[in-house]
C-alpha positions, 0 to 999 in steps of 0.5 A: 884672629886678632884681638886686644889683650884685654879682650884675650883675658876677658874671652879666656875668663869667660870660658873658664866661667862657662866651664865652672857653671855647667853646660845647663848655663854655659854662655854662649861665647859673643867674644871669640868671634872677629865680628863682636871684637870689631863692634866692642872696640868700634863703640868703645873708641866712639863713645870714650868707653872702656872696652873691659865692661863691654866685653865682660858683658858680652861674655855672660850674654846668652845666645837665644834661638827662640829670638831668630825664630820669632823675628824670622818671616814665615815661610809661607805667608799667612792670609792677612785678615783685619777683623782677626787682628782687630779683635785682639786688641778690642776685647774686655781686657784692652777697653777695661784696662784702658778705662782703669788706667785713665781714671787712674792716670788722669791727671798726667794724661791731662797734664801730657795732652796740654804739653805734647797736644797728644790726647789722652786716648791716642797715648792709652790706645798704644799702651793698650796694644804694646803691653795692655797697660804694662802688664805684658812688657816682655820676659827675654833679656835685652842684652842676650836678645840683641847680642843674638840679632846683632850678631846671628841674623844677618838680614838686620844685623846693621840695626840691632848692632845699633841697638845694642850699642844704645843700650851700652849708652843707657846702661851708662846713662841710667848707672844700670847693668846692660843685663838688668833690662828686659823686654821683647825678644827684639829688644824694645823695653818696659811699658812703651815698648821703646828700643834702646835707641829711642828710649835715649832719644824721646824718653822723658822724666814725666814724674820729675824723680830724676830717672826715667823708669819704664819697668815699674812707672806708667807716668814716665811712658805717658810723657814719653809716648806724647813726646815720640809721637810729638816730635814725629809730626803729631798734629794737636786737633788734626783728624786721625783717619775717617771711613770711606766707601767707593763709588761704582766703578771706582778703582783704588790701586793707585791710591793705595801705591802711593804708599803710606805718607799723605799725599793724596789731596782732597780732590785727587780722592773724590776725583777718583772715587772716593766717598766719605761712609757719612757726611763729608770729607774733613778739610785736613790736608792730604790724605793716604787710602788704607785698605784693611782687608778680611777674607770673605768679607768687603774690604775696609777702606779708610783715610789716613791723615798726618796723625794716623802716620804718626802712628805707624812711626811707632809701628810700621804698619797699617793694622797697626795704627788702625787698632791704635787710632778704633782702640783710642775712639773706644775708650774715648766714647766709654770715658766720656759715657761714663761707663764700659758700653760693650756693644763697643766690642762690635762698632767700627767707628766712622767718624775722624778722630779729633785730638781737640774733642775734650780732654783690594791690594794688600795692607801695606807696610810703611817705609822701613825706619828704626821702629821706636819698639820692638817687632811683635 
């Protein structure tokens, strides 16, 4: 084993250290491997950082099995069922917490609507379904929680090392400690539920006091979340998504396997069978079938437009974007009612959601990217 004099003192001063503390929090020990030897000096040497802090660090992070265990794929698939994964983000908590937070937040959803063109319940809706309004934004430790993937799980070791490296990057940028943060067990931070590498990339100072705060500040996540969602293609007064039906007869395999980015036209869709559940089809540009399948029940089937695409950048995921998109028209329809209808518990909207109204084939996946978040 080769290592740097430095990484030798440090890796010997953590040992020395674990053996002081007691085995009931001993580290687990990142820097007596080649691997993590490797990454500390690669990122140190690319980035013009000393690579003392990183090992010191490192050599206090805990490994923590209950992260392989949450990030690794079941065995056995469950069935995949819409309505169950619908009701956890539609219930009293969501739509109440989400009213709340707009009466509360108005102005600087206003103020993120006028410069991003991302309406106000498009941002609450993700708010809503990432951590209820900041209120469950996550307890693991992000240095120990990425250090743990980065290093001990293989199949996507590549992307949390690139987290990880990121957070070395924001630590230095926001003067924290790489251990000060916390979130999701993989590693996504604070109300928006960014990675580190997003929160660097999209984050934006929206309250103007000279950092951005994702632990404590709302009005930073608002800004942060319209900018994501901007810079990813949103499209200020374009459709989210609309409800279809199919004709007799029809057959929507095809459309589903051309996959999660729009690019079904509008003919192509009433070609094939495709109806709009009331009225007719917005003249929105191309468009992607979803299938959101219940077991025991029909199949929903709804248009994506660009918007909704948008949405899975955050998630890569159909249901998803879905609950976003119905979560988003709820509290939508309840603002602008002037109240908390709960028969909204039980609607399904419809219609396509315009971001300019006043201020059987499985559900699949969208293509792999860096998630903006944490996998839940």
């Amino acid at each position: 084993m080769k290592f740097t004099s430095t990484g030798s003192l440090l890796r010997l001063g953590a040992a020395f250290l674990a053996l002081t503390l007691g085995s009931a929090c001993a580290y687990a020990d990142f820097t007596d491997r080649e691997d993590v030897s490797a990454f500390v000096e690669e990122i140190a040497t690319r980035n013009g950082m000393d690579t003392a802090p990183i090992y010191v660090a490192l050599s206090r992070a805990n490994y923590l099995p209950r992260v392989i265990e949450l990030i690794t794929p079941p065995t056995k698939r469950g069935v995949r069922s819409w309505h169950r994964y619908r009701s956890q983000f539609l219930g009293h908590a969501h739509i109440e917490g989400g009213l709340k937070t707009w009466a509360q937040y108005e102005s600087e959803l206003r103020q993120a609507e006028k410069l991003y063109g991302v309406p106000p319940e498009i941002i609450l809706g993700i708010l809503g379904v990432e951590t209820i309004y900041g209120r469950n934004t996550g307890n693991f430790e992000t240095l120990s929680a990425l250090a743990t993937l980065a290093f001990n799980y293989p199949p996507r070791a590549e992307l949390f090392r690139g987290e990880l490296e990121s957070l070395f990057l924001l630590a230095r940028d926001q003067k924290r400690s790489p251990a000060s943060y916390t979130g999701s067990f993989a590693g996504a931070i604070g109300w928006p539920q960014f990675l580190p590498s997003s929160v660097r990339r999209f984050a934006v100072d929206f309250n103007g006091d000279g950092k951005i705060d994702f632990d404590s500040n709302a009005v930073d996540a608002i800004g942060s979340i319209a900018n994501y969602l901007r810079e990813h293609g949103w499209v200020a007064g374009a459709p989210v998504a609309v409800r279809v039906r199919l004709t007799p007869g029809a057959n929507p395999a095809p459309l589903i396997e051309a996959g999660i980015e729009p690019s079904l036209s509008q003919e192509q869709l009433l070609e094939a069978g495709i109806r709009p559940l009331t009225g007719s089809l917005p003249a929105a540009g191309e468009a992607t079938l979803v299938d959101l399948e219940t077991p025991g029940v029909d199949t929903e089937y709804w248009l994506g437009y660009r918007n909704f695409y948008v949405i899975t950048r955050y998630n890569r995921s159909s249901f998803y974007a879905m609950a976003v998109f119905q979560l988003a028209d709820v509290l939508r329809a309840n603002h602008d009612g002037g109240g908390f209808d709960t028969a909204s518990l039980k609607a399904t909207p419809a219609a396509a959601h315009k971001a300019s109204k006043p201020s059987k084939a499985k559900p699949r996946k969208a293509a792999h990217k860096k998630p903006a978040r944490r996998a839940k």
